[in-house]
C-alpha positions, 0 to 999 in steps of 0.5 A: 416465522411470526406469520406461522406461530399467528396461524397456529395460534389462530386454529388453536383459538378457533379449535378453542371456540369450536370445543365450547360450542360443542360443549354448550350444545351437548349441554343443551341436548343433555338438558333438553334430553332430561326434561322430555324424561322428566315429562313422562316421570310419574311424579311429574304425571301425577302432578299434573294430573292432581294440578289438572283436577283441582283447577277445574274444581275451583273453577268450576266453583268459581263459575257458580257463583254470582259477581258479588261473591266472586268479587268477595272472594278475590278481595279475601284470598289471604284471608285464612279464616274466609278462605278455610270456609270457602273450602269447606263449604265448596268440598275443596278440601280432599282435593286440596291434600292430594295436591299437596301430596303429589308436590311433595313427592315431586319435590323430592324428585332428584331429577326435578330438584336439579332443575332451576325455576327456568329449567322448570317453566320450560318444562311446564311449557313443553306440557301445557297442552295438558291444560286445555281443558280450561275450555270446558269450565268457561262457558262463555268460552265455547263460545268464542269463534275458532280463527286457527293461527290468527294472530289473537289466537297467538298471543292468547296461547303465548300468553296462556302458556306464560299464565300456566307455567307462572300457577305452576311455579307458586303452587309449588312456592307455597309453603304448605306441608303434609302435617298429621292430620293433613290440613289444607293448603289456603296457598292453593286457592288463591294461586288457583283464583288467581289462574282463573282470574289471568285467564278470563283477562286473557279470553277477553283481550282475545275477543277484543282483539278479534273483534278489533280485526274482524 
């Protein structure tokens, strides 16, 4: 008798252990489900694409000028006053409003609220392919040799990868808000200077590695 209540006991454990697991994995679907939605959202789409169109202005910019006034402007991104006139002299400024525009309205997506910062980088992660377009405002980029899934390519997509979800989450921290008139967000410049900044990093660490193997 004991030998039988240990039995039943042990198939309700495993029918215990056999419900959680399907419970987590259905939780799993359910969220993996909501993020592809997500990911097609015109919030989310119109997000990224002002994020997109900023970035490159700025990086644009920031390939123009020469290695003191890059130097100059890394050492004064919480600098408000330099800032302000960096914007205004590089027209950063109209821009700059239409991203704050789409984050707000991204903030108060429901679907995108409900999602912690995990949930979120893992969103941005399923859509960083979107940001490939920083090839095309790194000269020296394009003319970096292609080694397909080497290694180095490898770690620099893992890498880059991490870099956009890391931009996108303290764009979104910056405390800026749609004011009447609006103004710009100086937040947003130095998130974006320090994107630049992390993925010139990681183009050199790339060709360094490259060079290592060859």
């Amino acid at each position: 008798m004991k030998h039988f209540n240990f039995i039943i006991l042990l198939g309700v454990f495993f029918l215990g252990v056999f419900f959680q697991s399907c419970s987590k994995d259905e939780t799993a679907i359910a969220l993996e489900e909501k993020i592809d939605d997500l990911s097609q959202d015109k919030d989310f789409v119109n997000f990224l694409s002002e994020f997109g169109s900023y970035k490159n202005n700025i990086f644009t910019t920031i390939e123009t000028l020469d290695d003191d006034e890059k130097e100059r402007l890394f050492n004064n991104l919480n600098n408000d006053d330099f800032m302000m006139s960096f914007m205004k002299k590089y027209n950063l400024i109209e821009d700059n409003i239409a991203l704050q525009r789409a984050t707000l309205s991204l903030e108060q997506n429901q679907d995108w609220s409900s999602l912690n910062n995990i949930e979120k980088n893992t969103l941005f992660a399923k859509n960083v392919s979107v940001d490939k377009s920083i090839h095309t405002t790194f000269p020296r980029l394009k003319l970096r040799s292609e080694t397909g899934n080497s290694e180095c390519q490898k770690i620099f997509d893992r890498e880059l990868s991490k870099a956009y979800g890391i931009a996108m989450l303290e764009l979104i921290g910056c405390t800026c808000a749609i004011e009447a008139p609006p103004i710009a967000c100086l937040c947003y410049v130095a998130v974006m200077a320090r994107y630049y900044s992390t993925i010139d990093t990681l183009e050199r660490e790339k060709q360094e590695c490259e060079l290592r193997n060859n």
